[in-house]
N, CA, C and O of each residue as an XYZ file, in Angstrom:
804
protein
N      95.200     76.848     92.666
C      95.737     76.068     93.783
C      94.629     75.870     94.826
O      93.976     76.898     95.004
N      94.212     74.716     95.630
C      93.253     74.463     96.162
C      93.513     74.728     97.689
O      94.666     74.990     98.032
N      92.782     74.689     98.371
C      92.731     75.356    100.122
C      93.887     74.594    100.688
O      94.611     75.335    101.352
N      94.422     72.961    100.624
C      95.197     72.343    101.419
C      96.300     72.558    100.324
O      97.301     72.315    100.998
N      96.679     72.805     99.283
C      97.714     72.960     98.192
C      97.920     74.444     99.288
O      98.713     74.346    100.225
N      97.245     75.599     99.094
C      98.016     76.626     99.709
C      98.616     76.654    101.030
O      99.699     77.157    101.330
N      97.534     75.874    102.018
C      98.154     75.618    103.197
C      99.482     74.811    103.492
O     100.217     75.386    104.295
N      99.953     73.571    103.002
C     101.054     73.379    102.567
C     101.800     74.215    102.330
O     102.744     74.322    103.112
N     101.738     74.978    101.402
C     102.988     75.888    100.612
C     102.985     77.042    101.824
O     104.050     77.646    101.954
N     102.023     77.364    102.615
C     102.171     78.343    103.851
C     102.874     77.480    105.201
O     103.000     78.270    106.136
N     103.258     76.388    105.482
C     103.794     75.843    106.130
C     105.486     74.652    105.576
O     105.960     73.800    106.328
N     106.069     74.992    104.075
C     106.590     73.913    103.544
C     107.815     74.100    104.554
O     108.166     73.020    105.031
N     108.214     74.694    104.794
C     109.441     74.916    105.321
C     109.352     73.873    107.100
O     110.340     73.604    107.784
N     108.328     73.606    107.335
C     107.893     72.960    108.673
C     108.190     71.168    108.526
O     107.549     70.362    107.851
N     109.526     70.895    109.518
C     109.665     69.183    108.861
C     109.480     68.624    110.303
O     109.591     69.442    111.216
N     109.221     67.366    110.606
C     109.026     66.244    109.126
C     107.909     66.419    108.765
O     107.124     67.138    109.383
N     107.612     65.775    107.657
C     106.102     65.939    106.935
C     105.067     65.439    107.980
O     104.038     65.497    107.308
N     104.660     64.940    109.322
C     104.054     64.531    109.905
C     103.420     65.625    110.571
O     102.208     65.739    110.756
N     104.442     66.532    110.969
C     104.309     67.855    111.928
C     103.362     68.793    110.783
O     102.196     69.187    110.800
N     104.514     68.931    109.780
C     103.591     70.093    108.960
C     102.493     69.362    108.709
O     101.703     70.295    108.854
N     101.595     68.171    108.371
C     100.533     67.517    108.079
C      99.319     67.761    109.237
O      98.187     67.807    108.756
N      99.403     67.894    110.455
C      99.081     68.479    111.740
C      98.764     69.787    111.739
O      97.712     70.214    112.215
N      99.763     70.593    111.138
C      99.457     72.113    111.445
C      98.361     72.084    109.964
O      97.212     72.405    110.270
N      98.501     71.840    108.842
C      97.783     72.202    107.683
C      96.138     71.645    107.784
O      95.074     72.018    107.290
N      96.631     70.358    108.863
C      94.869     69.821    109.336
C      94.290     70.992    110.263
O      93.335     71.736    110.038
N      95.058     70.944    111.258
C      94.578     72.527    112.614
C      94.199     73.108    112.160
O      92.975     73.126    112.294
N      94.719     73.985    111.342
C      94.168     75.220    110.235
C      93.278     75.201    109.535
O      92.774     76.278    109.216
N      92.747     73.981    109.033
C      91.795     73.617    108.094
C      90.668     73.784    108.964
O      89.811     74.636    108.732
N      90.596     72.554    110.548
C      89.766     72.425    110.912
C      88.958     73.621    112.204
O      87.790     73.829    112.531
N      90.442     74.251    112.693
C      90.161     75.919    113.754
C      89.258     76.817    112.714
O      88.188     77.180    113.202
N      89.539     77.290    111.188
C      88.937     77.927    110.413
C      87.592     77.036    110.122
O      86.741     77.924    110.114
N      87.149     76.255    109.968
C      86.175     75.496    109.870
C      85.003     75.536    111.292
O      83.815     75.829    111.424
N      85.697     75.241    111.859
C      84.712     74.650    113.232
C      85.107     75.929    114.191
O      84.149     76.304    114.866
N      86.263     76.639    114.381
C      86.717     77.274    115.493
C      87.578     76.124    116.566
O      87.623     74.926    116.846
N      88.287     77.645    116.966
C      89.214     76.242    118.037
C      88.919     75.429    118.922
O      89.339     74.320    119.255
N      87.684     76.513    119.473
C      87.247     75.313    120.978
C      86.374     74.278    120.779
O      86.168     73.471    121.685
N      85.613     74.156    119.285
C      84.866     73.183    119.213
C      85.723     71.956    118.086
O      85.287     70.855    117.749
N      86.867     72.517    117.741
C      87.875     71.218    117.553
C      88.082     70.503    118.282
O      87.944     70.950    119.421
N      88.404     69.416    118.224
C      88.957     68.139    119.098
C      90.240     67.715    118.618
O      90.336     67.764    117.392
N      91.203     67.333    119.207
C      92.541     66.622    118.789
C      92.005     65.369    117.875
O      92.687     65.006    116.916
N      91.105     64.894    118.106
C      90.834     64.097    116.570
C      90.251     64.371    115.538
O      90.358     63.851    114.428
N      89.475     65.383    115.958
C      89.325     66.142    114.395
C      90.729     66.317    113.767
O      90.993     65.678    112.748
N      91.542     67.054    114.257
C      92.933     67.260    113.823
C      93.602     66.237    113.134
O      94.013     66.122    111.979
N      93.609     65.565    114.070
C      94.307     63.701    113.407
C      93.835     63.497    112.447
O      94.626     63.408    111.508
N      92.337     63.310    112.125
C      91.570     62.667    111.405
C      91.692     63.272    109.681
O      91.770     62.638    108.629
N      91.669     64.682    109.937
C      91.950     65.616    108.368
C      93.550     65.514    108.205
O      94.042     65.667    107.087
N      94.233     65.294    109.155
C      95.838     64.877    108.716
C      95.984     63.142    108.503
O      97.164     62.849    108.308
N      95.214     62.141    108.498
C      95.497     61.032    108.164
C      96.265     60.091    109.713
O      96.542     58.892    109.690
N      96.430     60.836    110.689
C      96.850     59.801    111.977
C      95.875     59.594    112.712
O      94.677     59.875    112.664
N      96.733     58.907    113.610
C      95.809     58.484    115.082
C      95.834     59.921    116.071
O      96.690     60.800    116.166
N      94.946     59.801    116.527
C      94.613     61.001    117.720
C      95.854     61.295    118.806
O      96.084     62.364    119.372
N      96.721     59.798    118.954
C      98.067     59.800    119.531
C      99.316     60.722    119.313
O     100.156     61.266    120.029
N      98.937     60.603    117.536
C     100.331     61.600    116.735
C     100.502     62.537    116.994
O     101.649     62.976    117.069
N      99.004     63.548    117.348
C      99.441     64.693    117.663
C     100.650     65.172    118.410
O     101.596     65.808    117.946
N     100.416     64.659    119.956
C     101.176     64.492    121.211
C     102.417     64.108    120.813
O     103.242     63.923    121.707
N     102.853     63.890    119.310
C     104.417     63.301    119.177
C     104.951     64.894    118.937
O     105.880     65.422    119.547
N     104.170     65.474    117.954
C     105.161     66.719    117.541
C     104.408     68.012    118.261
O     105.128     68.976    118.521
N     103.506     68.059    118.476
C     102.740     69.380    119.667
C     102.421     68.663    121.213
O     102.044     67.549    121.578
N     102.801     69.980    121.916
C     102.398     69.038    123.437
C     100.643     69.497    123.473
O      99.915     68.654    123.997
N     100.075     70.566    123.029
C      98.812     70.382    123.034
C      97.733     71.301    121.809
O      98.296     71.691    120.786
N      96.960     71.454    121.899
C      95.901     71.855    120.781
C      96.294     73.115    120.943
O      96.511     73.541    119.809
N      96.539     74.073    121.848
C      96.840     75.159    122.191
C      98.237     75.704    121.259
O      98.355     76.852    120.830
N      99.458     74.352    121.025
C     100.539     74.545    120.703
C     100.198     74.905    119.144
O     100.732     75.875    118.607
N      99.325     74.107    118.492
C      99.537     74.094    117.533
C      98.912     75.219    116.734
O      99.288     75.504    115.597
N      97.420     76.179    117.729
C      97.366     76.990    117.015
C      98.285     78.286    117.107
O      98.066     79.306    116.453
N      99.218     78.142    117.894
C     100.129     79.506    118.662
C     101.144     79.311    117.299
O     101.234     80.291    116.560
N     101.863     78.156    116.963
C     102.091     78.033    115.556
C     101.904     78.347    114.230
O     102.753     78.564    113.365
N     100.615     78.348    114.155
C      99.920     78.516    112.953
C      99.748     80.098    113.008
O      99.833     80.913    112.089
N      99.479     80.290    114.374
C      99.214     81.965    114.944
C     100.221     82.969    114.483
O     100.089     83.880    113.665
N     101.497     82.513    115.356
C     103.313     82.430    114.384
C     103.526     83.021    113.619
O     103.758     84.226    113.518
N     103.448     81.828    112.621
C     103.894     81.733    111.172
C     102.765     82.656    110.356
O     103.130     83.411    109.455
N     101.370     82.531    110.745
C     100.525     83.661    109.804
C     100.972     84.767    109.968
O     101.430     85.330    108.973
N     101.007     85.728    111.768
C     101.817     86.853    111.379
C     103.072     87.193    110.754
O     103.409     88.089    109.981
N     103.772     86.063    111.397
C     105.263     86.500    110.351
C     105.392     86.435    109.005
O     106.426     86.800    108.445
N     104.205     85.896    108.276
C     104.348     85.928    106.647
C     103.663     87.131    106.204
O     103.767     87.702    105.118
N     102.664     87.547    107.607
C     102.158     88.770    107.258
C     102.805     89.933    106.848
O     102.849     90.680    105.871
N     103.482     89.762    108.390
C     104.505     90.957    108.420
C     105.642     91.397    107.660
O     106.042     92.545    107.465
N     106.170     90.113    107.198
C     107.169     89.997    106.049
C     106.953     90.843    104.427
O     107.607     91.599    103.708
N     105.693     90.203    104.422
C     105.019     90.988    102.929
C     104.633     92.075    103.278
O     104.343     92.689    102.251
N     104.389     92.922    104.492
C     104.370     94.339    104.279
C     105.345     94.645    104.674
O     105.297     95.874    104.639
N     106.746     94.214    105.254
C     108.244     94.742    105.558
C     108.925     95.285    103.706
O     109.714     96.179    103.401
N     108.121     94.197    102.773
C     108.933     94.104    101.388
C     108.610     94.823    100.514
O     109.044     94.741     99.365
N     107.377     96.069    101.120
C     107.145     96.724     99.972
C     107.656     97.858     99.747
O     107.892     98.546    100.740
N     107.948     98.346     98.553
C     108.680     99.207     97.967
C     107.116     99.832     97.043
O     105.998     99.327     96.942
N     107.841    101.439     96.356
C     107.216    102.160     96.049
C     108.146    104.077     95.575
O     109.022    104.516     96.320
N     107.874    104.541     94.821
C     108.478    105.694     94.376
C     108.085    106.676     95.541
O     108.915    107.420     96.063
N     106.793    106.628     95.901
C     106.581    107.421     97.006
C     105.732    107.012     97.671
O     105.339    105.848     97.601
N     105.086    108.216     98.762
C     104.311    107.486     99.803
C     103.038    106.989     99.074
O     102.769    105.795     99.208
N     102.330    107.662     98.417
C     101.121    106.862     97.807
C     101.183    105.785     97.325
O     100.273    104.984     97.538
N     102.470    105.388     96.388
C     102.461    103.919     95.736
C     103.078    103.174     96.961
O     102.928    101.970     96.755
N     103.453    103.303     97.666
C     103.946    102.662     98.864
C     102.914    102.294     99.880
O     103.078    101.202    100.423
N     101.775    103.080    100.270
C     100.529    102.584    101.148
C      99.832    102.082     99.959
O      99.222    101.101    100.385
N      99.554    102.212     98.581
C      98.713    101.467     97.747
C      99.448    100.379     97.731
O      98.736     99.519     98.249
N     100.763     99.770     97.352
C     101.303     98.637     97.505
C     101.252     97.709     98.537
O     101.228     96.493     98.350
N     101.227     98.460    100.038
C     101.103     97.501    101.291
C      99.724     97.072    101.730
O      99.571     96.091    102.458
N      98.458     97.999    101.173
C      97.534     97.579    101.297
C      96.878     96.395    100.512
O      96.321     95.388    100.949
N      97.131     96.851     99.084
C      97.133     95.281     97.553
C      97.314     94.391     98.595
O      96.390     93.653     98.937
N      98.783     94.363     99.340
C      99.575     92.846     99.498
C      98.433     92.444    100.433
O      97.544     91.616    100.237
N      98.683     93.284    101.580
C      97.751     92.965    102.756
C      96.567     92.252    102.657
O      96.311     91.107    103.031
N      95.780     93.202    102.024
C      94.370     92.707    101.457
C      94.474     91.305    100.614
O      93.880     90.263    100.893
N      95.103     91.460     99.843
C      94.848     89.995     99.005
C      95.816     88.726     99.561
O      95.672     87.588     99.115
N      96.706     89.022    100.473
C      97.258     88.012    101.696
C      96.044     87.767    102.220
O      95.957     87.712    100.993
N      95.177     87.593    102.667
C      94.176     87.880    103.625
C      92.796     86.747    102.376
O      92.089     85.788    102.683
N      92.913     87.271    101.412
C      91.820     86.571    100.473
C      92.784     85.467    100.287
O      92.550     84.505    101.019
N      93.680     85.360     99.599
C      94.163     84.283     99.220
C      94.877     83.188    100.356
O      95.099     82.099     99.828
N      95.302     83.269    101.898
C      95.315     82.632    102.513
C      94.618     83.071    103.869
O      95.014     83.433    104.977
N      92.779     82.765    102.950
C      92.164     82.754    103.715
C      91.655     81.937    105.399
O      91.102     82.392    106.400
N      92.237     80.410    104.988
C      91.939     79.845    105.998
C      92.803     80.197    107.154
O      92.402     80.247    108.317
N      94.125     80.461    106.723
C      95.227     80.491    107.742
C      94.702     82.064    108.171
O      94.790     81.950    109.394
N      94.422     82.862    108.041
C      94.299     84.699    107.824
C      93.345     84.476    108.771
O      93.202     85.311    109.664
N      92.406     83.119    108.720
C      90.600     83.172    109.881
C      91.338     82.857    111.031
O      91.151     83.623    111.976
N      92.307     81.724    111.243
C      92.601     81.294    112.235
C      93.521     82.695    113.567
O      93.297     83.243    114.647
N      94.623     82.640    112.422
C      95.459     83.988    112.563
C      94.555     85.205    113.388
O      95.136     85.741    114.332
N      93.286     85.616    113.096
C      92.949     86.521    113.366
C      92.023     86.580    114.244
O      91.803     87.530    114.996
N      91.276     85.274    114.166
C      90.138     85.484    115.083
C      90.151     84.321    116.554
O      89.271     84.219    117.408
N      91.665     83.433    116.441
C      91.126     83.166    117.328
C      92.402     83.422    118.201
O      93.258     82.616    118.566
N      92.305     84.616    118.410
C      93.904     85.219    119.543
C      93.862     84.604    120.797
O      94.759     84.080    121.458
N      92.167     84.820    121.106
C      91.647     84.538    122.479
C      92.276     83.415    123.112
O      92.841     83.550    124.198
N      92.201     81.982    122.329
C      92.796     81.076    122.739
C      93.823     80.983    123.121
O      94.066     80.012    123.837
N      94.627     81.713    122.893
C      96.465     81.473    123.446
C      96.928     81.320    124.509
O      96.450     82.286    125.103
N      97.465     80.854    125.139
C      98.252     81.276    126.527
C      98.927     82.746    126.725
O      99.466     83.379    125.816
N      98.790     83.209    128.191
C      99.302     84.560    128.297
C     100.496     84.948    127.530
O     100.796     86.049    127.070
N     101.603     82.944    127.447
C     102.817     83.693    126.626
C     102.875     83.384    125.294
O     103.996     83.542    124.811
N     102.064     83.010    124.577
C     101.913     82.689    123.492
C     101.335     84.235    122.742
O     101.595     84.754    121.657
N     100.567     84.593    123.733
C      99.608     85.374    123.505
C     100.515     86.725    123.221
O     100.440     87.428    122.213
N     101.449     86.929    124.430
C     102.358     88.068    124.483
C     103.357     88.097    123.128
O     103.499     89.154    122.512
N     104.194     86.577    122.610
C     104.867     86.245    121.911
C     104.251     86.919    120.259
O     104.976     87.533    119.477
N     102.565     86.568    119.994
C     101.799     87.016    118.789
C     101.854     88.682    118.902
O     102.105     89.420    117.949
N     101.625     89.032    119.984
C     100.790     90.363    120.398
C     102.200     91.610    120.034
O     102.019     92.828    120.002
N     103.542     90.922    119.796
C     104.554     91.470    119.595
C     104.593     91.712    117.583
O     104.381     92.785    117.017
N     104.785     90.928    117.178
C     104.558     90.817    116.007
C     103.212     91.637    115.436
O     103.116     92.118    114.307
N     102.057     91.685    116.636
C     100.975     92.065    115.498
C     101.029     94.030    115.519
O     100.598     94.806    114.666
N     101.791     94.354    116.954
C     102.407     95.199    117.214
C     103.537     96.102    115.769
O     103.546     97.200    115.212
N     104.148     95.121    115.721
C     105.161     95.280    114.236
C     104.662     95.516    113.067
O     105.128     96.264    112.208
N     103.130     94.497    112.990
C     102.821     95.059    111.295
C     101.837     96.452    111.636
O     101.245     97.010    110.712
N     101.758     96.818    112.689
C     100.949     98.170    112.897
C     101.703     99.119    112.787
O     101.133    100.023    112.177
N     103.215     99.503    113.217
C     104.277    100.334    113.010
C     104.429    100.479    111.585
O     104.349    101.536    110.960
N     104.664     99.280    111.103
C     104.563     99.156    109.677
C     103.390    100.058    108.732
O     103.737    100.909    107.913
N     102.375     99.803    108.931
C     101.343    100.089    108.382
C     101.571    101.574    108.434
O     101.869    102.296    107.483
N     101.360    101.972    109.870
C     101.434    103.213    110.403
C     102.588    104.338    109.837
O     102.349    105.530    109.647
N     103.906    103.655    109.615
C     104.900    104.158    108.778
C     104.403    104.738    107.106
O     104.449    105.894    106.684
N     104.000    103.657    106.485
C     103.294    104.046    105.215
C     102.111    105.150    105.265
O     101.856    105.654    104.171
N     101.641    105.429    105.947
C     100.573    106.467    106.202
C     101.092    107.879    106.868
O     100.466    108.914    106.642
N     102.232    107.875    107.677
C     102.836    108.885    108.180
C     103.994    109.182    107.184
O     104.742    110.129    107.422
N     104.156    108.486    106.185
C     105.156    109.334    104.873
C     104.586    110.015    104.628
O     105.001    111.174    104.637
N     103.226    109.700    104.243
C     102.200    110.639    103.338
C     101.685    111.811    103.976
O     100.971    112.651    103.427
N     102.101    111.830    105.221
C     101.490    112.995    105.719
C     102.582    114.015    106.070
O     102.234    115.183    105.897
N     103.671    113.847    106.468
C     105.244    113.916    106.156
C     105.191    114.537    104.744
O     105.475    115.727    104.608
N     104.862    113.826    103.759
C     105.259    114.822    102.357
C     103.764    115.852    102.307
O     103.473    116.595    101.368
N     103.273    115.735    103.071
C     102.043    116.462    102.446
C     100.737    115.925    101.279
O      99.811    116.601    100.830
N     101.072    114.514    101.023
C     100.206    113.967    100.214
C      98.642    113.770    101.226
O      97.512    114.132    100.900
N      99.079    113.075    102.516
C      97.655    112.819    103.259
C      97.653    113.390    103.989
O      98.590    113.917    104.588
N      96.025    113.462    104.215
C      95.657    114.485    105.452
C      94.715    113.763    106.596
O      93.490    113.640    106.619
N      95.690    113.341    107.511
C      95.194    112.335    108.552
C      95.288    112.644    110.166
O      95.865    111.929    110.985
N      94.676    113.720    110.403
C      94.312    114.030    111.788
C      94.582    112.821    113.058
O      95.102    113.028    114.154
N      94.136    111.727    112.602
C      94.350    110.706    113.888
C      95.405    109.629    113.107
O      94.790    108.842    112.387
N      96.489    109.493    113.111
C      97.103    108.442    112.584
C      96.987    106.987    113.093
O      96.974    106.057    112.285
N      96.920    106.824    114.153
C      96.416    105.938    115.196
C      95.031    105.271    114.615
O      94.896    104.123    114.189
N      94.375    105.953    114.682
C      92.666    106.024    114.037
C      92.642    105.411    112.924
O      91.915    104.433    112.750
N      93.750    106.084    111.640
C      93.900    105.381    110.233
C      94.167    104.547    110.355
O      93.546    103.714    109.695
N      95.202    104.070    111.201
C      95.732    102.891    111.016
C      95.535    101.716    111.267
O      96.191    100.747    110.887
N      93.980    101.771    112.377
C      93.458    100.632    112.952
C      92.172    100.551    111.627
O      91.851     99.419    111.266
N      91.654    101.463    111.120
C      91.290    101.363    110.241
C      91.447    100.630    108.984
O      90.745     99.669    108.669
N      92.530    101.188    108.177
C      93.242    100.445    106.959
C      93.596     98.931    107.859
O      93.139     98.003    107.192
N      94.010     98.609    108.662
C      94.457     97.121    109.194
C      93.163     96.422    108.995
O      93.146     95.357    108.378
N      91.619     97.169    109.679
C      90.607     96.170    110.261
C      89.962     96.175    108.672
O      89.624     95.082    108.217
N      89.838     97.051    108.066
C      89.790     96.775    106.766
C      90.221     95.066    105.656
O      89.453     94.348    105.018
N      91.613     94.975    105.844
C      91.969     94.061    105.236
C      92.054     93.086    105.901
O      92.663     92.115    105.452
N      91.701     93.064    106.665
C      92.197     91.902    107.952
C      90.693     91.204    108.041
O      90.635     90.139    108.656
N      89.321     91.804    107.394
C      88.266     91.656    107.408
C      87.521     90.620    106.314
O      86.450     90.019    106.233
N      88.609     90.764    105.612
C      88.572     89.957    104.133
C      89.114     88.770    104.625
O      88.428     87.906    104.077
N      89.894     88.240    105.296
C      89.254     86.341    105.819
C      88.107     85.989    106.240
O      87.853     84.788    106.335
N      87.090     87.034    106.611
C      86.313     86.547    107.398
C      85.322     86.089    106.583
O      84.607     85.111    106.805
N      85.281     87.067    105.301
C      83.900     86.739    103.981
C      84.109     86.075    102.614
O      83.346     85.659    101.743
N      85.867     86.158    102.812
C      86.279     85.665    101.221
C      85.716     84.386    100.958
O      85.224     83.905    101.979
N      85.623     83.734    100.047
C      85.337     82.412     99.432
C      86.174     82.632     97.975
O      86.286     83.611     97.237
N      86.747     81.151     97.909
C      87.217     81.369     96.293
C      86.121     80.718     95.534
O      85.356     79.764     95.676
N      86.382     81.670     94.647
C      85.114     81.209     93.537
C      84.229     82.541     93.251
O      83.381     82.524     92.358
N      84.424     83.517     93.921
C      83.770     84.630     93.990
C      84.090     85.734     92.897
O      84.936     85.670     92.004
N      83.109     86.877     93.218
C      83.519     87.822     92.013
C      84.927     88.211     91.939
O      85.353     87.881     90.832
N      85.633     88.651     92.493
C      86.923     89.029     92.576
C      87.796     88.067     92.799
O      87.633     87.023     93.432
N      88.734     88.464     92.251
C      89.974     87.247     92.537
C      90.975     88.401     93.850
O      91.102     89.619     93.979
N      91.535     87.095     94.653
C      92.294     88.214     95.314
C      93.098     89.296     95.051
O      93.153     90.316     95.736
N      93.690     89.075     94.102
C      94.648     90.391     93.327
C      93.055     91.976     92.656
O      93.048     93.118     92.198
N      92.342     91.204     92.949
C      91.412     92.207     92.600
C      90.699     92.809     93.716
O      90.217     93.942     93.706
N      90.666     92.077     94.568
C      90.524     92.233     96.218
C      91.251     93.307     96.807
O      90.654     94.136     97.494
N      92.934     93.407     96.536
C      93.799     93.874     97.076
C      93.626     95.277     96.486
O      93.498     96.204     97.286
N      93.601     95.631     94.674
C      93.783     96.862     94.056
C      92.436     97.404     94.573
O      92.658     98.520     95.043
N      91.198     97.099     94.680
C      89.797     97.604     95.270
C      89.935     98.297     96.732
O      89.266     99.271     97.078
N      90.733     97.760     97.394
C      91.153     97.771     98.626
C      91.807     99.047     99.037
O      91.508     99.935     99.835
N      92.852     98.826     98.179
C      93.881     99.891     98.020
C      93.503    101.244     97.762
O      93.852    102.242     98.394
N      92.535    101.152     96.476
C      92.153    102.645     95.702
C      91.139    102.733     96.894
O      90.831    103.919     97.006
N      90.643    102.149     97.611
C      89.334    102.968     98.922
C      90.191    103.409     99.647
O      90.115    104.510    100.192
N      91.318    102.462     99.784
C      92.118    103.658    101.144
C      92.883    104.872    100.937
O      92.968    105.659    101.880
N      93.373    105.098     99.989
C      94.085    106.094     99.224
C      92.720    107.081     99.201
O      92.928    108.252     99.518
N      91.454    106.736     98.879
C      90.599    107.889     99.149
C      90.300    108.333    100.014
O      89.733    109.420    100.130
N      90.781    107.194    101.279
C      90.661    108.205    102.889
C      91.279    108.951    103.270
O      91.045    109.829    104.101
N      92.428    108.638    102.548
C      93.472    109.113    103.497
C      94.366    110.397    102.577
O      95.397    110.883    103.039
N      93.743    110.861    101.138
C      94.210    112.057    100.789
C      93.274    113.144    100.589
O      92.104    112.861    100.330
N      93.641    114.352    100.675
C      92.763    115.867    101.083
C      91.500    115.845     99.982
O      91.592    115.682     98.765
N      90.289    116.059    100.784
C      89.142    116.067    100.315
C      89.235    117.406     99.648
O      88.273    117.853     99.023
């Protein structure tokens, strides 16, 4: 599936097709160029309108990456809300796989998502900063089973957990498809390093 095939399918649920055509250009072009050196016609221009259209379905450049901002955490957060596991180890090896190879495989949306927070408005900003809040509890949950049953031995949980996050969250920044690993190979590589941090030496 190719970079604008996935971006699509990460926005299908977004109507009319004009709007979602806008956000899948934003994304293309914030991960490309960065946000502040986008222009509302760059935007237009990789979605097929006039520089006008924007202004029909976003009130500004700001809107549309707080959107994209959105919807990346909440698909984030979703796929580590869904993982299951027999115990705590297959349960932090499972949320990390997803994590990690979420991150390779929707890479462009994962660059935007992550690196450009800065841009937001204070309430846009507060609105993301809640959610990114959520997949850290999350995370943090899977790592405090294991220490709970006695499988890991993690002195700073806090510490791990910004860890294992900046870890996978690091993989938009270098992935390319076409590379040695495929993301599902991304994710299990990922996984078996953190499982070695985080059980008794």
């Amino acid at each position: 599936m190719d970079e604008f095939a996935l971006l699509d399918e990460t926005w299908r649920t977004v109507t009319p097709d004009a709007a979602r055509r806008m956000l899948i250009a934003a994304a293309h072009a914030f991960a490309g160029k960065g946000y502040h050196a986008t222009t509302t016609r760059d935007i237009a221009s990789l979605a097929g309108m006039s520089p006008a259209a924007v202004y029909i379905h976003y009130r500004s450049k700001e809107e549309l990456l707080f959107n994209i901002s959105r919807v990346g955490h909440e698909l984030s957060l979703t796929a580590l809300s869904s993982i299951e596991g027999s115990d705590a180890t297959e349960r932090l090896h499972n949320a990390v796989k997803s994590f990690a190879s979420w991150h390779a495989e929707f890479h462009t949306t994962a660059r935007v998502v992550q690196y450009e927070l800065g841009a937001l408005s204070p309430e846009h900003h507060a609105e993301v900063a809640l959610l990114r809040r959520q997949i850290d509890q999350t995370m943090r949950s899977f790592i405090e089973d294991g220490v709970s049953e006695g499988t890991f031995d993690v002195p700073d949980l806090k510490g791990a957990t910004l860890a294992v996050l900046s870890l996978c969250i690091d993989v938009a920044r270098w992935y390319q498809p076409g590379g040695k690993r495929t993301p599902d190979e991304i994710g299990a590589l990922y996984a078996d390093l953190v499982l070695r941090m985080v059980r008794p030496t």
